[in-house]
C-alpha positions in Angstrom: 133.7 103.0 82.0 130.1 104.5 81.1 127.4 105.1 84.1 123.9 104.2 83.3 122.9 107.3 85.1 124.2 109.5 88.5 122.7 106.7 90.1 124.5 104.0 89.1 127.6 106.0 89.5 126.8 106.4 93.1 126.4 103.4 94.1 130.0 102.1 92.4 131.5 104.8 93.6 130.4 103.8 97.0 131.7 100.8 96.6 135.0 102.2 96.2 135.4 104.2 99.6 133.6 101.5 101.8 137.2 101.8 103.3 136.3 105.2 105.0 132.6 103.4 107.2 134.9 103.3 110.1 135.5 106.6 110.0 132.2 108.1 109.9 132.3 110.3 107.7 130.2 113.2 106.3 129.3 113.4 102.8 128.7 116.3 101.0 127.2 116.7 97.5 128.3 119.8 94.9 124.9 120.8 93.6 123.1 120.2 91.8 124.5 117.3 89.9 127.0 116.0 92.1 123.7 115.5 95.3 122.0 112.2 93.4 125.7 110.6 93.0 126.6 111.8 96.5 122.7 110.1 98.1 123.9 107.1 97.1 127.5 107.0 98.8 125.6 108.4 102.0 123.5 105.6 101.8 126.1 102.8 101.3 128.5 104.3 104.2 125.4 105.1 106.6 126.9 108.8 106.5 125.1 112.5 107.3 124.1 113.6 103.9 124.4 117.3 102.9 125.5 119.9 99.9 128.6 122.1 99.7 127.7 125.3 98.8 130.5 126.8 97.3 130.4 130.5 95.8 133.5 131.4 93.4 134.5 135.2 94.2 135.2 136.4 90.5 137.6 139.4 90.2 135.4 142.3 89.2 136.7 143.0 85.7 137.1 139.5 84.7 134.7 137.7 86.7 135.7 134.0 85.3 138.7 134.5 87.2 138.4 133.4 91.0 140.5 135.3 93.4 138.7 133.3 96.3 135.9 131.6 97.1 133.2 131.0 100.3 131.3 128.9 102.1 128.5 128.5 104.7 129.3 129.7 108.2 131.2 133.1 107.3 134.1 130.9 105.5 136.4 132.5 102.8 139.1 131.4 101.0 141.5 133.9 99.1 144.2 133.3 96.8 146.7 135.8 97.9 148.7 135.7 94.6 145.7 136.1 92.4 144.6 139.2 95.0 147.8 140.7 94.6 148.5 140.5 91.0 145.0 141.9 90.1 145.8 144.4 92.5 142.3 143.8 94.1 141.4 146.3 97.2 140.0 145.2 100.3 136.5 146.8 99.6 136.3 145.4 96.4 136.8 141.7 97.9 134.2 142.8 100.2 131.7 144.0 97.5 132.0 140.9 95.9 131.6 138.5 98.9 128.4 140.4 99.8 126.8 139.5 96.6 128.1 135.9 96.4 127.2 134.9 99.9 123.1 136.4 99.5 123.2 133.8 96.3 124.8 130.7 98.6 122.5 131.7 101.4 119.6 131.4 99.3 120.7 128.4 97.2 121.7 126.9 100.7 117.8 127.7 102.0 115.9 126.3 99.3 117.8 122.9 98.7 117.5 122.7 102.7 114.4 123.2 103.9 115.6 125.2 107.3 117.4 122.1 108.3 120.7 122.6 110.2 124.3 121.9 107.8 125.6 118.7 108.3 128.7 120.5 108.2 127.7 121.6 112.0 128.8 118.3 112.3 132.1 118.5 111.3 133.3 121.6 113.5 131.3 120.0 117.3 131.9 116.4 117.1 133.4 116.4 120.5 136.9 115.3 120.9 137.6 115.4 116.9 136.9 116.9 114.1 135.5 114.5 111.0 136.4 113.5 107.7 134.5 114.6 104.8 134.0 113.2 101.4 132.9 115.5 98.9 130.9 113.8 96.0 130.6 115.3 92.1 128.9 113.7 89.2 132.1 114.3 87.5 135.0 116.4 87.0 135.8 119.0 84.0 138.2 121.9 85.0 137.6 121.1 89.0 137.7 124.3 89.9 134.4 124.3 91.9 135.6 120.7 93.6 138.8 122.7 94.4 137.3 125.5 95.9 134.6 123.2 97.9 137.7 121.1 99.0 139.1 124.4 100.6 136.0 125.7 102.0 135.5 121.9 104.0 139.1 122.2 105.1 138.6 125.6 106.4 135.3 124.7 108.0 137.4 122.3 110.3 137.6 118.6 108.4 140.1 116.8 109.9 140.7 115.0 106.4 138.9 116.0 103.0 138.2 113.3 100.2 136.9 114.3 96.9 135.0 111.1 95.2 133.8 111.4 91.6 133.0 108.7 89.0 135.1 110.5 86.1 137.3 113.1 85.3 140.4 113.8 83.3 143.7 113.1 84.5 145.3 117.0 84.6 142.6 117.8 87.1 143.0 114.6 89.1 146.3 115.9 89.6 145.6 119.3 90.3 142.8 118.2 92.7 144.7 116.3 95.0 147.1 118.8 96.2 143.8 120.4 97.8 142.1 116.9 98.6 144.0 114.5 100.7 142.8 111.9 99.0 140.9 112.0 95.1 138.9 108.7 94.3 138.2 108.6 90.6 136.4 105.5 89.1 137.9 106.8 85.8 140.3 108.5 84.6 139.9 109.7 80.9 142.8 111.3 78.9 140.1 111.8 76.3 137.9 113.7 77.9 135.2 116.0 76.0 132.8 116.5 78.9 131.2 114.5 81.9 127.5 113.7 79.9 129.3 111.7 77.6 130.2 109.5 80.6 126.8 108.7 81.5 123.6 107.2 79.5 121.3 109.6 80.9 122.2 113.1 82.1 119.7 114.8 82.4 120.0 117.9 84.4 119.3 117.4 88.0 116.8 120.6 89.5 116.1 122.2 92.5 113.5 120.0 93.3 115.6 117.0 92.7 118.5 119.0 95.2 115.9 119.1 98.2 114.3 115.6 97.5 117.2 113.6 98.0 118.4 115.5 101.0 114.4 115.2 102.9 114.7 111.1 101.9 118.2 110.9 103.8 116.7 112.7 106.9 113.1 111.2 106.9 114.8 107.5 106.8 118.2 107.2 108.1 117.5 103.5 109.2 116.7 103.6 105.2 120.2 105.0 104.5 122.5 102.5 106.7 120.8 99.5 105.1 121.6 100.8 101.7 123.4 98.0 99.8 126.5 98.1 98.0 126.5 97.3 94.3 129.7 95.2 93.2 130.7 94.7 89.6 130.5 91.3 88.5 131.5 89.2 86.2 129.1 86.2 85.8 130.5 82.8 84.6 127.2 81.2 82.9 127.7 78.0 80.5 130.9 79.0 79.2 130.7 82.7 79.1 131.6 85.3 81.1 128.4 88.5 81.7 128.9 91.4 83.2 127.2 92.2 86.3 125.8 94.1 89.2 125.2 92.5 92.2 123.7 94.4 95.5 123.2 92.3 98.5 121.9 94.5 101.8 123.6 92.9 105.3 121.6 90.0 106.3 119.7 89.7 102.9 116.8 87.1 103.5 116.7 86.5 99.9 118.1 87.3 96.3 116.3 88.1 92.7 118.1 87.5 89.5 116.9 89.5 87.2 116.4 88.1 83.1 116.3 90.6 80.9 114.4 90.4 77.8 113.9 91.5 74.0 117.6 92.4 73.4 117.6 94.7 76.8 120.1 94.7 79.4 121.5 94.9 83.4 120.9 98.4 82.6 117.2 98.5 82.1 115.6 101.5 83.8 112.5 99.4 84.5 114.3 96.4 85.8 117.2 98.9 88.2 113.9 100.6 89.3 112.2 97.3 90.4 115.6 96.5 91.6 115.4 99.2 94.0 112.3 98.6 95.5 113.3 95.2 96.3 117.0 96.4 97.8 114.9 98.6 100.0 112.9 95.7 101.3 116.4 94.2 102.5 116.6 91.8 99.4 119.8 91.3 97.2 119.6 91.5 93.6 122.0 90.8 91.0 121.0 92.4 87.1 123.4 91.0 84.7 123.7 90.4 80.8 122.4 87.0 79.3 124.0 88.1 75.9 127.5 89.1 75.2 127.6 92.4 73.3 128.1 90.8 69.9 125.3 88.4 70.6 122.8 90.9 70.8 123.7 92.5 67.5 121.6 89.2 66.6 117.6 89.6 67.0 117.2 86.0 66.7 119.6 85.6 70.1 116.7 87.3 71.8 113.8 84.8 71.3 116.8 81.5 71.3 114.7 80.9 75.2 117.0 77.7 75.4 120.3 79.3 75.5 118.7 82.1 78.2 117.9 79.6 80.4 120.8 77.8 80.0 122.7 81.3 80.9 120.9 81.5 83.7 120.9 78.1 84.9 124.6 78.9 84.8 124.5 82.3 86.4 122.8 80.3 89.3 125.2 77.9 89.9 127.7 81.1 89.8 125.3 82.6 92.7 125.0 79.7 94.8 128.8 79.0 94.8 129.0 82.8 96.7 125.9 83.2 98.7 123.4 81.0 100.6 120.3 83.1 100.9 117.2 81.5 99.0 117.3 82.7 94.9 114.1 84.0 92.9 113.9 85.1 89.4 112.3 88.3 88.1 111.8 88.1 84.2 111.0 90.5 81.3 109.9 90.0 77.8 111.4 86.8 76.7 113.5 87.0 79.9 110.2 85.5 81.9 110.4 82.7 79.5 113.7 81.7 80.3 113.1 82.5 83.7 110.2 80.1 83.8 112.5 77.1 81.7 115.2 77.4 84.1 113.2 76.8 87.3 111.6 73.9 85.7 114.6 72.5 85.5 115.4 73.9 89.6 113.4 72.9 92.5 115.3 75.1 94.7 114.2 78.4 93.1 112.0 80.3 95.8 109.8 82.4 93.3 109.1 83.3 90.0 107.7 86.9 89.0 106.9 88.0 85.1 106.7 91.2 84.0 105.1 92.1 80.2 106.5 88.2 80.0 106.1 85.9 77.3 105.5 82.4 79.8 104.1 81.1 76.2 107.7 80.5 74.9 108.8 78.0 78.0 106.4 75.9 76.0 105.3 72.4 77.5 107.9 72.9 80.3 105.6 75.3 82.3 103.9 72.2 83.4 107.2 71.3 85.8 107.8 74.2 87.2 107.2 74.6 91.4 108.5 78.1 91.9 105.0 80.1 93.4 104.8 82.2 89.9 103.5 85.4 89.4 102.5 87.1 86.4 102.6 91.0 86.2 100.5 92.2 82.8 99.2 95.7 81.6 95.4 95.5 81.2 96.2 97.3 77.7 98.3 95.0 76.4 96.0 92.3 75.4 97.4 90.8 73.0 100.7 89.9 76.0 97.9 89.7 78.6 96.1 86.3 76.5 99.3 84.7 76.1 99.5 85.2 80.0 95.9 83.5 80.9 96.9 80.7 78.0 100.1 80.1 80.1 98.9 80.5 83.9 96.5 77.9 82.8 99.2 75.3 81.8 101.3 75.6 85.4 100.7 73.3 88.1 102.5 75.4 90.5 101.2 78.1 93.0 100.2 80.9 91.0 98.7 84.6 90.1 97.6 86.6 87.4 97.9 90.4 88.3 96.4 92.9 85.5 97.9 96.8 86.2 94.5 98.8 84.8 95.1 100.9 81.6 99.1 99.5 81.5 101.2 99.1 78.1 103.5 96.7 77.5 106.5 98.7 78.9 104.6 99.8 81.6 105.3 103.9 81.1 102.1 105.2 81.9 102.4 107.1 85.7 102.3 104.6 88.7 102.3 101.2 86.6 106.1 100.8 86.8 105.6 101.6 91.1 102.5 99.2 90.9 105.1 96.3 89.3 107.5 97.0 91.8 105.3 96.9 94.7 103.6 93.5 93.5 107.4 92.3 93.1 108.5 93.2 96.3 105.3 91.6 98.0 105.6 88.2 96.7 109.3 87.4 96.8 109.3 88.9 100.5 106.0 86.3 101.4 107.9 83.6 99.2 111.7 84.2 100.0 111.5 85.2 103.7 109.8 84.8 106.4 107.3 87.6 106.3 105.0 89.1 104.1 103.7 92.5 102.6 100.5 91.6 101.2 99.3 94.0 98.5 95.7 94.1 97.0 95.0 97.1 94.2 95.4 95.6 91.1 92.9 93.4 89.5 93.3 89.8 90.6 92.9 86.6 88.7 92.7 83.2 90.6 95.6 81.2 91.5 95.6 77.2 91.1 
């Protein structure tokens, strides 16, 4: 199993303890990595999010070596056998604490803001203490899970669960005599180290530490609505695709999102337009019109026919497990297909193209009657003629919306935000009841 990014591997981790909701738990994040995965889980579980800070106390002439470690609130755990045999005096211990807790202090400060622990939680919830799930990107040695499953336990947690997406199996065992329970998405015998788990890994700052921790306090309503993203797989004309489907409770309405010019459910630019639309209570389900052995084919790419069959199929699929109203969001040559398939479906509830190419559904664009919007980059002419060519053969309630001084991949700062937002605004007007109208791009009239 390979995470697109600590993102992705939050939110199927969070999948995996939904089981623990009911107990209303805490969840902590190891910093720095482990706080994006952990956001995600808080989200899904409508949990307290917070760090652990953890300090290892390093005996002084060999400082790799932990004889203890401590926490926030005066904790400290010691290992009396590692104390003993290094022969380590009680001023020494107290040396080294005094150093390591002005470094957790600190580190605790800045990723904080002066907001209280969430672990203040744990130890006055009247009537019983709480259970805790601490949340990594990933395991190595797990000696810094270990030591922040100790300090939770000794900060009063009536149960401590350590949730990671990967790790290797020796420290999965090792780990759970310290964790009452260890949730691993997967466990690798061949284990190098946890980036190679993960598309993207790039390091996760300070910054990035504090962020996520403000965004779970400044929108908590936010947080419970968070929705859970399931691995699926797909059953489209005879094929089986892998998956992701989120669906918030109560979703008004879900986007299936065709991905185009050999790209993927795990399309930055499509998960972040994803997002946007999860947060505005809709469901979304991003999955692969090509098996992996199709796509080593570039002519698979631009074969629009067998997309929109695929997602004719994937549909069908959709409809057989939810009822909510369906819209399309399609890139590249995914808008095409997108477009072909609602031609041949009344029932789809919106259409929305982004970079598309609406020119390869051909003469079907005339019997399509999904409202239809067309997301191009004003730099991107050549895509943006194509656009105007094909908005003028649909019959169908339209727009043309140009994103000033916008490539075809939309990278420059804010376009990718401006997509999303135009997203989000017509498939909630056209898939629920209300509507977010949104007017900052340049317009071009609708039939």
């Amino acid at each position: 199993m390979r995470f697109t990014d600590r993102t992705d591997a939050g939110r199927r981790l969070a999948a995996a303890v939904q089981h623990l909701r009911d107990e209303e738990p805490v969840v902590l994040g190891l910093p720095r990595g482990g706080v994006p995965v952990a956001f995600e889980v808080a989200r899904a579980l409508g949990a307290p999010l917070d760090v652990i800070v953890v300090r290892k106390l390093g005996v002084p002439y060999q400082p790799e070596l932990a004889f203890g470690a401590i926490g926030e609130g005066g904790v400290r755990v010691l290992n009396d056998d590692v104390v003993r045999h290094c022969g380590i005096e009680p001023d020494r211990i107290a040396a080294v604490e005094r150093a390591e807790r002005q470094e957790l202090e600190r580190r605790a400060r800045r990723y904080r803001g002066g907001r209280p622990p969430a672990t203040d939680e744990v130890r006055t919830r009247p009537g019983e203490a709480r259970t805790v799930i601490v949340v990594d990107d990933g395991i190595a040695t797990g000696a810094t899970a270990a030591a922040a499953c100790q300090v939770v336990r000794a900060q009063g947690a009536a149960r401590v669960v350590l949730a990671v997406p990967v790790a290797p199996p020796d420290a999965v065992r090792r780990l759970s005599v310290v964790a009452d329970d260890v949730v691993c998405l997967s466990v690798q015998p061949l284990f190098g180290s946890v980036g190679e788990w993960y598309g993207d890994f790039t390091q996760t700052t300070d910054e990035e530490v504090a962020a996520c921790l403000a965004r779970a306090v400044a929108d908590p309503a936010r947080v419970r609505q968070a929705p859970v993203t399931t691995g699926v797989e797909v059953e489209a004309a005879g094929v089986r695709l892998a998956g992701d489907l989120a669906r918030p409770a109560g979703a008004a309405g879900l986007v299936m999102f065709a991905h185009g010019s050999g790209s993927s459910r795990h399309s930055p630019r499509n998960r972040a337009v994803a997002e946007v639309l999860q947060e505005a209570g809709l469901g979304t389900l991003l999955f692969d019109l090509l098996t992996p052995a199709e796509e080593a084919d570039r002519d698979n790419v631009f074969d629009i026919g067998t997309l929109a069959g695929r997602l004719a199929g994937a549909t069908r699929w959709l409809r057989d497990r939810e009822s909510a109203p369906i819209g399309y969001f399609g890139a590249s040559t995914g808008a095409a297909a997108a477009l072909r398939a609602a031609a041949d479906d009344p029932d789809i509830g919106a259409v929305v193209s982004r970079g598309g190419r609406p020119d390869l559904a051909g003469p079907r664009l005339d019997d399509v009657r999904a409202p239809t919007l067309l997301i191009v980059g004003g730099a991107d002419t050549m895509v943006l003629d194509l656009n105007r060519a094909a908005q003028a053969q649909l019959r169908c309630e339209n727009r043309l919306e140009i994103v000033p001084g916008a490539t075809h991949l939309f990278e420059e700062p804010g376009a990718l935000d401006r997509v999303a937002a135009l997203a989000r605004s017509w498939f909630t007007t056209h898939l629920t009841a209300g509507s977010d109208p949104s007017t900052s791009a340049r317009r071009e009239p609708h039939h």
